[in-house]
Residue, then its C-alpha position, 0 to 999 in steps of 0.5 A: x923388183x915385183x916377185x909373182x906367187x907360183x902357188x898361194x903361199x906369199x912370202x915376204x918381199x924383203x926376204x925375196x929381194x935380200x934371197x934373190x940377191x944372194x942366190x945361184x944362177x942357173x940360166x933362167x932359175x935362181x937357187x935360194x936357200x929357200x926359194x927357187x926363182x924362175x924368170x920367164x920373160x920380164x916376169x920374175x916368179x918364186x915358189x917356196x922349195x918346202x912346197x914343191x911336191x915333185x919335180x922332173x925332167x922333160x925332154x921334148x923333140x922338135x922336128x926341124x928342116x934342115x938344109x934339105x933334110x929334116x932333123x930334131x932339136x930337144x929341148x930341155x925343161x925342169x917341171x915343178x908340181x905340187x901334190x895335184x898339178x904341174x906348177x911350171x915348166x922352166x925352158x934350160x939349155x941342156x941336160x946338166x942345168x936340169x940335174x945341178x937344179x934337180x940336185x939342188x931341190x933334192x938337197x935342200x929339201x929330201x922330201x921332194x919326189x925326183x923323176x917320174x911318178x911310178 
């Protein structure tokens, strides 16, 4: 199993495998003790959650036809940053998913910046 760096910061792969193994499952991400991992496709990415600046959560509206009429879906996604730039955005399925991660990042690391920037 191939692990891909979100950010420079490389960790060694048999922590990745022995933590990826032992973590909690939300959906697309993988909550370690001390790395997150998010799958997107067959690819399987990680980011320390000591380096994760910032993270939020975004809402985004698609109109869809309906029927006859029109209508529109939201989508759920959890947004990593690092103190310059967003890092990844994570698809999940509802509102919940975001807050167990959001909580769990903020629980592991209280430096975090939850929300919005202000």
């Amino acid at each position: 199993m191939k692990f891909i760096p979100i950010i420079e910061n490389v960790v060694d792969e048999n922590q990745l495998k022995a933590e990826y193994k032992q973590s909690q499952s939300v959906n697309h991400i993988k909550l370690g003790e001390t790395v997150l991992f998010c799958k997107k496709g067959l690819k399987k990415y990680y980011i320390p959650i000591a380096n994760i600046y910032r993270a939020f959560r975004r809402v985004k509206c698609i109109p869809v036809r309906i029927n006859k009429g029109t209508g529109k879906i939201q989508l759920e996604n959890i947004v990593l940053c690092s103190n310059k730039a967003e890092l990844m955005e994570v698809d999940l399925p509802n509102e919940e998913s975001v807050n167990i991660v959001l909580n769990y990042l903020q629980e592991k690391n209280s430096k975090i910046k939850i929300g919005v920037k202000k």
